[in-house]
KOLGUNU-69676 format. One record per residue (C-alpha): residue number from 1; chain; x, y, z. Coordinates in steps of 0.5 Angstrom, whole numbers, always signed. Layout:
BEGIN
[gulo NUM A [X Y Z]]
...
% end
This chain:
BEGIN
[gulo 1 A [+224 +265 +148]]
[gulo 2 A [+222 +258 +148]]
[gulo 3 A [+222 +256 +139]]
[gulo 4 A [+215 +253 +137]]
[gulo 5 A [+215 +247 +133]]
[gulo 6 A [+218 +248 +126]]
[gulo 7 A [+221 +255 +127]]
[gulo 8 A [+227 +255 +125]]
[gulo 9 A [+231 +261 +128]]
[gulo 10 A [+235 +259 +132]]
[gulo 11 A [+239 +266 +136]]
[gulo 12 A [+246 +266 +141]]
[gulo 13 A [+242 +265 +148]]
[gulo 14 A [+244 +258 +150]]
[gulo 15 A [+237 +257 +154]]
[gulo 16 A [+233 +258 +147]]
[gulo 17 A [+238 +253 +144]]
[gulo 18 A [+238 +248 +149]]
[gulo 19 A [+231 +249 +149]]
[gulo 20 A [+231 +247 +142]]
[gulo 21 A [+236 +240 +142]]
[gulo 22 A [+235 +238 +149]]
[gulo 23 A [+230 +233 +147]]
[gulo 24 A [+233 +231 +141]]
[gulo 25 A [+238 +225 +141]]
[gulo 26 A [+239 +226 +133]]
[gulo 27 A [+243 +233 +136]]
[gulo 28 A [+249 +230 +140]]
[gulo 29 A [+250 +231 +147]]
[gulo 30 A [+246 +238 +150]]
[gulo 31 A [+250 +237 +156]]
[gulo 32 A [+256 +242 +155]]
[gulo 33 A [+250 +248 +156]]
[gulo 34 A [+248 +246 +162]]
[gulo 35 A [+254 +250 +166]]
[gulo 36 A [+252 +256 +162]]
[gulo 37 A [+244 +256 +165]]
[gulo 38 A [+244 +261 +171]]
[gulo 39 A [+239 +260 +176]]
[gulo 40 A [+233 +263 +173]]
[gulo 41 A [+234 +260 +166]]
[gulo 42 A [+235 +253 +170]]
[gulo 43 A [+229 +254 +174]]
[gulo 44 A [+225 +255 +167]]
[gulo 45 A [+228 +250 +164]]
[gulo 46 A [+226 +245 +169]]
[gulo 47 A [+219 +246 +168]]
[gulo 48 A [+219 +245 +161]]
[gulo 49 A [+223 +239 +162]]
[gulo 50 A [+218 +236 +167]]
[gulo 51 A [+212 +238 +164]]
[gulo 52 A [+215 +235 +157]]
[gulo 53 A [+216 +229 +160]]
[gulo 54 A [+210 +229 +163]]
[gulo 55 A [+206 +229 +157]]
[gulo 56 A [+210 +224 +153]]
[gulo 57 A [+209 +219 +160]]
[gulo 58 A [+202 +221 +159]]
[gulo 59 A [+202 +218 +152]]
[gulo 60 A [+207 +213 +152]]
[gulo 61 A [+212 +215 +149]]
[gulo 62 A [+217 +213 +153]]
[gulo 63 A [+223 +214 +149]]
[gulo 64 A [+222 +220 +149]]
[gulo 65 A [+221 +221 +157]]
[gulo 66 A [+226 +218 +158]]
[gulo 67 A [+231 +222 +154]]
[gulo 68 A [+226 +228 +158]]
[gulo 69 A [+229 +224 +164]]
[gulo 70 A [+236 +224 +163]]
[gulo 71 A [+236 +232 +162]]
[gulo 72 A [+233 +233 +169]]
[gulo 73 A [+238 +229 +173]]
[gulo 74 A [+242 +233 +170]]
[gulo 75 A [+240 +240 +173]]
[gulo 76 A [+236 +237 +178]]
[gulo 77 A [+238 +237 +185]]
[gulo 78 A [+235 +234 +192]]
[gulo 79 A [+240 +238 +196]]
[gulo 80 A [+239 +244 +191]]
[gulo 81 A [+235 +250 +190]]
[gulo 82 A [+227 +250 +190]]
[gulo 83 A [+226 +249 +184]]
[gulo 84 A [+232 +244 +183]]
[gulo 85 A [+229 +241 +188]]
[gulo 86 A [+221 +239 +186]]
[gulo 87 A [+224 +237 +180]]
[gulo 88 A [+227 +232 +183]]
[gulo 89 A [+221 +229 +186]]
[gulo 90 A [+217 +230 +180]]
[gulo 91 A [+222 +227 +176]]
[gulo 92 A [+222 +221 +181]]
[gulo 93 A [+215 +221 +181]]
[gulo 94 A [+214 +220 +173]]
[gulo 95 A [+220 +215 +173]]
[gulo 96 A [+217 +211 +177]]
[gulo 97 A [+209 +211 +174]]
[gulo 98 A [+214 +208 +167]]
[gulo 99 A [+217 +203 +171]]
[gulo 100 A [+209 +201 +173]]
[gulo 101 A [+209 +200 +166]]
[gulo 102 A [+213 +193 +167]]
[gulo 103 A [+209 +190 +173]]
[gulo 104 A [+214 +185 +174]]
[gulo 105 A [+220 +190 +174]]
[gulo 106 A [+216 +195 +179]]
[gulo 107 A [+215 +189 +183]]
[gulo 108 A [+222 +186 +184]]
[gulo 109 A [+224 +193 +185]]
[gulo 110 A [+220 +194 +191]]
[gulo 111 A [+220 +187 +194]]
[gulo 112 A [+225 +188 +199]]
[gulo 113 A [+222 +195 +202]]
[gulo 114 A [+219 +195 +209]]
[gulo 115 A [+213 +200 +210]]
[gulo 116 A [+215 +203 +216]]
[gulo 117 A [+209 +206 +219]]
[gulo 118 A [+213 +209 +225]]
[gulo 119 A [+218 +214 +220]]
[gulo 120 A [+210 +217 +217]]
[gulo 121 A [+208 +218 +224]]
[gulo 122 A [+214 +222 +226]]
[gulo 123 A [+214 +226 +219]]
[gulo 124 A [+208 +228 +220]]
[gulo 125 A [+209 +230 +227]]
[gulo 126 A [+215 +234 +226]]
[gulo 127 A [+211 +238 +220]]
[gulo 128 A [+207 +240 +226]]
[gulo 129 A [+212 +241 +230]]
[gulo 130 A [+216 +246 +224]]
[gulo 131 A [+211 +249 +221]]
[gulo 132 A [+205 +254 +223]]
[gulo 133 A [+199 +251 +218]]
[gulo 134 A [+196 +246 +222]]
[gulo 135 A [+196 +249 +229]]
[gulo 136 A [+192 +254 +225]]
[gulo 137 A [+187 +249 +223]]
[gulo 138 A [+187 +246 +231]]
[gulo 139 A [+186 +253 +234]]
[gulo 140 A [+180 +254 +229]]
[gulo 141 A [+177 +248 +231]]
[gulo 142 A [+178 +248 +237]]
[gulo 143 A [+175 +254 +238]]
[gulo 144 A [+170 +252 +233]]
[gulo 145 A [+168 +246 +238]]
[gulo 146 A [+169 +251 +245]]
[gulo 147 A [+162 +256 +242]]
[gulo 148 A [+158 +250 +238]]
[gulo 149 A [+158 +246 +246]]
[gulo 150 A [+157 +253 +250]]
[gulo 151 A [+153 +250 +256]]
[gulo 152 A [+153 +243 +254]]
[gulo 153 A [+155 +237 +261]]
[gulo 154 A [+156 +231 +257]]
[gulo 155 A [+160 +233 +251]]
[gulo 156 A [+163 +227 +246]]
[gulo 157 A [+169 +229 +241]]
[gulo 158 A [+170 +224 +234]]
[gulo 159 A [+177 +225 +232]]
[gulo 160 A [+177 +221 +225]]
[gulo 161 A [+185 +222 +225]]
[gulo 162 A [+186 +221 +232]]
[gulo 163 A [+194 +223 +231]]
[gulo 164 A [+196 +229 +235]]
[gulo 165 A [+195 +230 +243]]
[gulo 166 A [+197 +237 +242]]
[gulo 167 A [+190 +239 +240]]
[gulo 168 A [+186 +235 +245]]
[gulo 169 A [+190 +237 +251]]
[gulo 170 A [+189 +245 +249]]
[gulo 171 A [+181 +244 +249]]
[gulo 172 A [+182 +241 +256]]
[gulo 173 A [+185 +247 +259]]
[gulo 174 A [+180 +252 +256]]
[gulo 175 A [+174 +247 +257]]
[gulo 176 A [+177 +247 +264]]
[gulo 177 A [+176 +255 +266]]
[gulo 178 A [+169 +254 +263]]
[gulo 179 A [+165 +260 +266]]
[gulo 180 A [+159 +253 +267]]
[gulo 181 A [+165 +249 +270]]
[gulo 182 A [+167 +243 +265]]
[gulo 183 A [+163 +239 +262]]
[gulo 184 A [+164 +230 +262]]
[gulo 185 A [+168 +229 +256]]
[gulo 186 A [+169 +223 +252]]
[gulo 187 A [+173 +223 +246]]
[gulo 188 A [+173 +217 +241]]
[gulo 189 A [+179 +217 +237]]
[gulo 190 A [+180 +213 +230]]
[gulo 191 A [+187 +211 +227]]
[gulo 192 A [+190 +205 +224]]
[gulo 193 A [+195 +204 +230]]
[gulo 194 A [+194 +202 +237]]
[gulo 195 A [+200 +204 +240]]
[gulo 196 A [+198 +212 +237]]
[gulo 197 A [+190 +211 +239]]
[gulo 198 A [+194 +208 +247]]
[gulo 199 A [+198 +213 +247]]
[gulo 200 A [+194 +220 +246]]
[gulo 201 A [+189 +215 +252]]
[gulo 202 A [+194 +216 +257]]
[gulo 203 A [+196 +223 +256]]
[gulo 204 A [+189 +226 +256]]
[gulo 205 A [+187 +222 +262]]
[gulo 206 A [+193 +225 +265]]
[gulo 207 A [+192 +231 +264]]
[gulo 208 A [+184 +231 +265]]
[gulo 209 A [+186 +228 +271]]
[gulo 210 A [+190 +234 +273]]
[gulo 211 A [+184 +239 +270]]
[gulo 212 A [+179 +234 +274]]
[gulo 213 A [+175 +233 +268]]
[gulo 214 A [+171 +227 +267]]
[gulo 215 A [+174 +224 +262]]
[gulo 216 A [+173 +217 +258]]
[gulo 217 A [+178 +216 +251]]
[gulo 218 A [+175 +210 +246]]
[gulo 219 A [+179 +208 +241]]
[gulo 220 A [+177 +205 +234]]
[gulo 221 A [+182 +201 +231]]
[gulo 222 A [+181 +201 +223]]
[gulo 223 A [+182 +205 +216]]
[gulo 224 A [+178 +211 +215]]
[gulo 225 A [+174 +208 +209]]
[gulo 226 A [+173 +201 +214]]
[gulo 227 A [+170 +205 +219]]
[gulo 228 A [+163 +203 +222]]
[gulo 229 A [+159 +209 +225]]
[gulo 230 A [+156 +204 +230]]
[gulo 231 A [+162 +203 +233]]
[gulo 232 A [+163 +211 +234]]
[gulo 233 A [+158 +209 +240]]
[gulo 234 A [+154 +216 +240]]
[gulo 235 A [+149 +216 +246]]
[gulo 236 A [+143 +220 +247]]
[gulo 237 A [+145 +227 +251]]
[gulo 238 A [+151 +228 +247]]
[gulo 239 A [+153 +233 +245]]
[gulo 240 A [+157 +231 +239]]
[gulo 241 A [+163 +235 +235]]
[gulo 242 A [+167 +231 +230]]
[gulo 243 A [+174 +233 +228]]
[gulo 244 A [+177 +231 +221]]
[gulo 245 A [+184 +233 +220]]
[gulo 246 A [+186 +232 +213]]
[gulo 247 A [+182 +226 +212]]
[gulo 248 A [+177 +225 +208]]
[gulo 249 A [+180 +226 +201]]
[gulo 250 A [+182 +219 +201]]
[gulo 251 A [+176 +217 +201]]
[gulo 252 A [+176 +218 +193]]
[gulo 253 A [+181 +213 +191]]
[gulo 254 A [+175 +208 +194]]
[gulo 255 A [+170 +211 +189]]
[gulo 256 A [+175 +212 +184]]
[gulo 257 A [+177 +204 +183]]
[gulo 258 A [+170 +202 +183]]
[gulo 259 A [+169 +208 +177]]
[gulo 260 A [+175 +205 +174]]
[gulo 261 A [+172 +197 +174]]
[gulo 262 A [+165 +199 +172]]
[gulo 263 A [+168 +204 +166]]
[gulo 264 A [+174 +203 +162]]
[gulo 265 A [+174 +210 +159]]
[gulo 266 A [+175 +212 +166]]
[gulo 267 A [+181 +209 +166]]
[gulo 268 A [+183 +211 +158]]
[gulo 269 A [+182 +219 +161]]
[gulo 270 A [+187 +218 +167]]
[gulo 271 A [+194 +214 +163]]
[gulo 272 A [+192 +216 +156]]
[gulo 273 A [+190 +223 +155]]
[gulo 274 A [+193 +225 +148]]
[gulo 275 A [+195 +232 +149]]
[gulo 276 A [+197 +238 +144]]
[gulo 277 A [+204 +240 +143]]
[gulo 278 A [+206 +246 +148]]
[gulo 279 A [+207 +252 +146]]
[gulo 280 A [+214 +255 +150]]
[gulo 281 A [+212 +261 +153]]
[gulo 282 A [+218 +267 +155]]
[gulo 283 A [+216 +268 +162]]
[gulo 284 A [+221 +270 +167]]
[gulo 285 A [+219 +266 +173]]
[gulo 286 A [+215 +259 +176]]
[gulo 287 A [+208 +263 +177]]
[gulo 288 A [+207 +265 +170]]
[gulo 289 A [+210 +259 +166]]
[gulo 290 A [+206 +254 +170]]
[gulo 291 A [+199 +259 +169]]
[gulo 292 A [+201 +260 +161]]
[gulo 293 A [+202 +252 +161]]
[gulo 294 A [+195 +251 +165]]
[gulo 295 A [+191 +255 +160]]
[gulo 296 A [+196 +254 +153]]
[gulo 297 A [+198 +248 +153]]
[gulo 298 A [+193 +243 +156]]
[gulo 299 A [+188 +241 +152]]
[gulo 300 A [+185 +234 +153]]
[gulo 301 A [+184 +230 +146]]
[gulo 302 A [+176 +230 +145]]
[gulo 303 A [+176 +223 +147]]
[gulo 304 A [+178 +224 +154]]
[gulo 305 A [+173 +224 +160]]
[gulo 306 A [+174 +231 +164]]
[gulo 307 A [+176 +231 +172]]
[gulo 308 A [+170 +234 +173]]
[gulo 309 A [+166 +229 +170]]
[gulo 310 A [+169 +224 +173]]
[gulo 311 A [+169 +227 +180]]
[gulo 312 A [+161 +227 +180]]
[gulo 313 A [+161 +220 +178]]
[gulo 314 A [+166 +219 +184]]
[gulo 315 A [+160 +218 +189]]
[gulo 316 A [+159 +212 +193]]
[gulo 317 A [+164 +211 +199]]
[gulo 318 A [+165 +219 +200]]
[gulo 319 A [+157 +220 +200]]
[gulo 320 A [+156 +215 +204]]
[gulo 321 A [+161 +217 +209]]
[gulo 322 A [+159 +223 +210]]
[gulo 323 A [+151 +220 +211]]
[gulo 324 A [+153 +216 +216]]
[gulo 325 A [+156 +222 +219]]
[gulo 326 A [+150 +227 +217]]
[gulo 327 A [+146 +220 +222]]
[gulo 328 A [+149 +222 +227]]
[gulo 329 A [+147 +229 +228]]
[gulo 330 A [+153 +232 +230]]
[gulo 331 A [+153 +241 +234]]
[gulo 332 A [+159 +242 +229]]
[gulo 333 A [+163 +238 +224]]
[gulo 334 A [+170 +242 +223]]
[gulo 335 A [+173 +239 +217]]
[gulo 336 A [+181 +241 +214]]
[gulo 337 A [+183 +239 +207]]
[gulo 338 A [+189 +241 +203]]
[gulo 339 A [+186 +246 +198]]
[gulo 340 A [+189 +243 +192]]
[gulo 341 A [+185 +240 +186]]
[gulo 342 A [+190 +234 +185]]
[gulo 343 A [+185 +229 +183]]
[gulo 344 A [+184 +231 +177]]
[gulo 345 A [+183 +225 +172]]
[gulo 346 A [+189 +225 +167]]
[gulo 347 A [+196 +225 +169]]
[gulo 348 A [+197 +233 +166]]
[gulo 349 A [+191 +236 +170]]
[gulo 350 A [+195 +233 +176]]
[gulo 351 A [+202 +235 +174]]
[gulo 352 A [+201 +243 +173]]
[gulo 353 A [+196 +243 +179]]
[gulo 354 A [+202 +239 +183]]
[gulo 355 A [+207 +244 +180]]
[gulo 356 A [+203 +250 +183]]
[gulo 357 A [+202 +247 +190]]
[gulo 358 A [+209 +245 +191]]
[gulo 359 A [+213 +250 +189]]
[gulo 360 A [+209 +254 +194]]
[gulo 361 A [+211 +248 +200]]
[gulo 362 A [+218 +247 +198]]
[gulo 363 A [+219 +256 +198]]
[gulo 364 A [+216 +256 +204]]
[gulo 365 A [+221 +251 +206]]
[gulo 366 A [+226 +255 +203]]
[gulo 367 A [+224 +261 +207]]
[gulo 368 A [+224 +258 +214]]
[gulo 369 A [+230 +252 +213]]
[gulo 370 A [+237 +252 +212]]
[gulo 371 A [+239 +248 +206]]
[gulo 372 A [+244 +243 +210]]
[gulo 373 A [+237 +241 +215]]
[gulo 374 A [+237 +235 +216]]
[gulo 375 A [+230 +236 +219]]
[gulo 376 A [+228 +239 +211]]
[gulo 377 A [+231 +233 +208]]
[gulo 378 A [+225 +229 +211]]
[gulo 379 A [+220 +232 +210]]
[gulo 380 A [+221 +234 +203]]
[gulo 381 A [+223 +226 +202]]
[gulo 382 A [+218 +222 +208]]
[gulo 383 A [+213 +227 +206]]
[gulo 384 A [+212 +231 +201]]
[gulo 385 A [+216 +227 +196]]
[gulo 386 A [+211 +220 +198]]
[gulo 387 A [+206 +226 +196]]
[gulo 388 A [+207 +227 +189]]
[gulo 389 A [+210 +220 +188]]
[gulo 390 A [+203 +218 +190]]
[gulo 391 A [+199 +224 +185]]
[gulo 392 A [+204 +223 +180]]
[gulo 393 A [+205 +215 +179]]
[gulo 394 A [+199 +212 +182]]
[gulo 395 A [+192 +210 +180]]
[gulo 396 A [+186 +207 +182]]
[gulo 397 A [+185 +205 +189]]
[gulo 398 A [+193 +206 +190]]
[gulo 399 A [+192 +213 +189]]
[gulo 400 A [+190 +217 +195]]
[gulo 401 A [+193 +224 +195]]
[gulo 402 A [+186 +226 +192]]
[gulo 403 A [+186 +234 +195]]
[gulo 404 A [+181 +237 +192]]
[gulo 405 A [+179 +245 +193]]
[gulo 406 A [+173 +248 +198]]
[gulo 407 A [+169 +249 +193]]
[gulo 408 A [+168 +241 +192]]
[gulo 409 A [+168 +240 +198]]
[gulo 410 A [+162 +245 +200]]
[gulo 411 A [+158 +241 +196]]
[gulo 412 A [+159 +235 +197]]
[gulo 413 A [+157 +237 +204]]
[gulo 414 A [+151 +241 +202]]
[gulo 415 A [+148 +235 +198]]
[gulo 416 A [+150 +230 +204]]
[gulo 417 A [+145 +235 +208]]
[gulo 418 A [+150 +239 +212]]
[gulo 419 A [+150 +247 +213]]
[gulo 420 A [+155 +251 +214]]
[gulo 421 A [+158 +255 +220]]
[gulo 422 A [+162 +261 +219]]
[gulo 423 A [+168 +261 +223]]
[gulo 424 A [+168 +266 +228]]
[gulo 425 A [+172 +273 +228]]
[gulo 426 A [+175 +270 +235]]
[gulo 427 A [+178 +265 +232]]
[gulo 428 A [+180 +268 +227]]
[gulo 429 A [+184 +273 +232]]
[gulo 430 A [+188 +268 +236]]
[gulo 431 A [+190 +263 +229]]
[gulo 432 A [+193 +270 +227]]
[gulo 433 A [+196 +271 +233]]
[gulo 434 A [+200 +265 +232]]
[gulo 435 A [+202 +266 +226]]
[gulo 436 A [+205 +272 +228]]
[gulo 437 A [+209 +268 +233]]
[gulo 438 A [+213 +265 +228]]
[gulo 439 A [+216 +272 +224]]
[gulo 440 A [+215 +270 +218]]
[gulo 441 A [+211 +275 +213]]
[gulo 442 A [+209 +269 +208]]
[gulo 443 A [+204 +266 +212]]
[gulo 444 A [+197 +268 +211]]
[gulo 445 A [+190 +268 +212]]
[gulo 446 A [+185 +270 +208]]
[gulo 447 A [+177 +269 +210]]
[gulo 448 A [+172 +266 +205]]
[gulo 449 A [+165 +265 +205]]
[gulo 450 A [+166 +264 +213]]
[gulo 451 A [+171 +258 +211]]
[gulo 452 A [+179 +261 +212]]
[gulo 453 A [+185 +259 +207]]
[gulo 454 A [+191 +258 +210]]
[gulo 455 A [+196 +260 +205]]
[gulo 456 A [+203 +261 +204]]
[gulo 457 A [+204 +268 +200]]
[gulo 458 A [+198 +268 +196]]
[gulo 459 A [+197 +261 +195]]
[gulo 460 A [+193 +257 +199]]
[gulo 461 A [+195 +251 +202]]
[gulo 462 A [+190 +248 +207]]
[gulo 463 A [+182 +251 +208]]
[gulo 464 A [+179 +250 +215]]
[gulo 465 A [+171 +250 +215]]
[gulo 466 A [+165 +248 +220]]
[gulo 467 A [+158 +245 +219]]
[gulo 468 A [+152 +242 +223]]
[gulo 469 A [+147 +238 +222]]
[gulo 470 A [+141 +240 +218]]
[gulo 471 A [+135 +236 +220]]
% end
């Protein structure tokens, strides 16, 4: 088991001793132990190492991190197991927030690289392609989208991450084979790029053409959190649906910055929470560690502001998103959204949260992919690494992997005057018989309050839920 601080004994497992040193530079070299860890061990170790380090991060002791940081960069591994592998994002990630400390040095570090907004879109597209988890949420809302517009002629879809053509070219095959006939669609398509928004233009207008559907595909160039709802061009006679795939959440980071400029003690919670010693529990696997760690060794100093009262400050730009979504008085809203609380304010929050949600995507890549892939190596480095470098090392605006749970999404869409729609049994038939299309057991759904939680094993990653307009 791991020694709390001043106990003395010390016994012959090379993990208790390694425990009890490894921090210590007074001690020598601890690395000799390093080739006596087994597997299990190491994995248990990781996790201490990276939720020390994350502690000392938290309170500048920068020292002290950096002496965590070399331990894990001797038992992490980007080609190694799972947990080799988090720790080595995560280790990634925290040495990157200490070298934000130095904005000189973290800018000349960073002055030579070139966004490549391209390689994002091609990782994102090869998570869709690998992975089940958002072909699941586009069957519940296209399905979602297929009931709500029953028997309307002139239908128009908002796309707000208009990224995958995929969704909208199966919509076409089954608005085609209507009983009624198909209806005049239109789909306004929101995204940064134009060449992606002309692309899914010419696709679909193919495809609707093969169909002989009418059709009309509108771009609207912009950021989400730039949008104007006047250029969404809603007319009367419509039936509107909007899609939001993983979107809104980034629309935090706008209320966050402004909170940060209007109170200093928010910014004091996110970068300088004093947290108690952690207490090192013997536990024999990552499940049980990072639940032991989440309620023992987590305690915000009494001058920290909590996550939850900085979220429901957090209300400026994501109300008034959804308000003017709410104005446009869409049939059905189908929102996705990673189900995760990583916009906690303090570092800790964010790490132990993290910890949890990762291990479970990098398992399920460990499942599903050789080691060896080259296609695993991209979405864990493009993708999920950029990920938890974004959680970890970023603050304020710059901070916009903000996943947040059901729950708060629900309410914000309650208060915002949306009412829920329950997604439907049908629905949920076809999303199941897709998963079972991959032969893989560790890919779940489970039903919540009309809201399904796509899972891997019992961990829920992505929630899918459907509202409409209440007026």
């Amino acid at each position: 088991m791991f020694q709390d601080e001043g106990t003395s004994s010390i016994t012959s497992s090379p993990l208790q001793f390694f425990t009890m040193m490894s921090l210590s530079p007074k001690l020598g070299s601890p690395y000799p132990w390093l080739r006596e860890l087994k597997s299990e061990e190491r994995g248990l170790y990781l996790i201490h190492l990276l939720l020390t380090c994350a502690n000392h991060v938290a309170v500048g002791s920068l020292d002290n991190a950096n002496l965590a940081l070399d331990q894990i960069s001797h038992l992490a591994s980007a080609d190694g197991d799972t947990m080799q592998r988090i720790a080595a994002y995560f280790a990634e990630a925290l040495a990157n927030r200490i070298l934000k400390t130095w904005p000189g040095l973290y800018k000349a570090f960073n002055s030579t690289k070139i966004p490549v907004v391209s390689e994002e879109i091609l990782v994102k597209k090869l998570f869709f392609e690998v992975f089940p988890f958002l072909k699941v949420a586009i069957v519940l809302t296209n399905q979602a989208i297929v009931e709500a517009m029953e028997g309307e002629k002139m239908i128009h879809i908002i796309d707000l991450d208009a990224n995958e053509t995929a969704q909208w070219l199966a919509l076409l095959q089954v608005l085609s084979v209507r009983p009624e006939g198909p209806p005049h669609l239109r789909i306004t398509g929101v995204h940064q790029q134009k060449q992606v928004l002309d692309r899914m233009a010419r696709q679909l207008t193919e495809e609707a053409e093969k169909f002989d559907i009418p059709f009309r595909f509108d771009s609207v160039v912009c950021r989400l959190e730039d949008l104007d709802m006047e250029k969404l061009r809603v007319k009367t006679g419509e039936a509107l649906a909007i899609s939001s795939v993983l979107q809104l959440h980034t629309l935090l980071a706008a209320d966050n910055e402004v909170l940060q400029k209007s109170s200093p003690l928010a910014g004091k919670s996110a970068n300088g929470v004093h947290y108690s010693r952690y207490q090192h529990p013997n536990q024999t696997n990552l499940s049980e560690l990072l639940e032991k760690d989440s309620v023992n060794g987590c305690s915000p100093s009494p001058d920290s502001v909590s996550s939850s009262a900085l979220s429901q400050a957090n209300v400026t730009k994501i109300d008034s998103f959804l308000n003017g979504l709410w104005s446009l008085t869409p049939k059905v809203m189908v929102v996705t959204e990673q189900d995760s609380n990583h916009n906690g304010a303090t570092l800790m929050e964010r790490s132990l949260e993290a910890l949890h949600t990762y291990a479970a995507i990098f398992d399920c890549l460990e499942s599903n992919m050789s080691r060896t892939s080259l296609e695993r190596l991209k979405l864990e480095k493009m993708l999920f690494g950029e990920e938890i470098k974004n959680i970890i090392a970023c603050e304020g605006g710059e901070r916009k992997e903000r996943h947040e749970k059901r729950e708060k999404w629900s309410q914000r869409f309650d208060l915002a005057g949306f009412r829920h729609v329950p997604l439907s049994y049908y629905g949920m038939l076809q999303a199941r018989s897709l998963l079972q299309g991959y032969g893989c057991d560790g890919y779940r759904l489970k039903e919540e309050n009309g809201c399904v939680m796509i899972c891997w094993q019992d961990r829920s990653l992505f929630s899918v839920s459907a509202w409409r307009c209440c007026k």
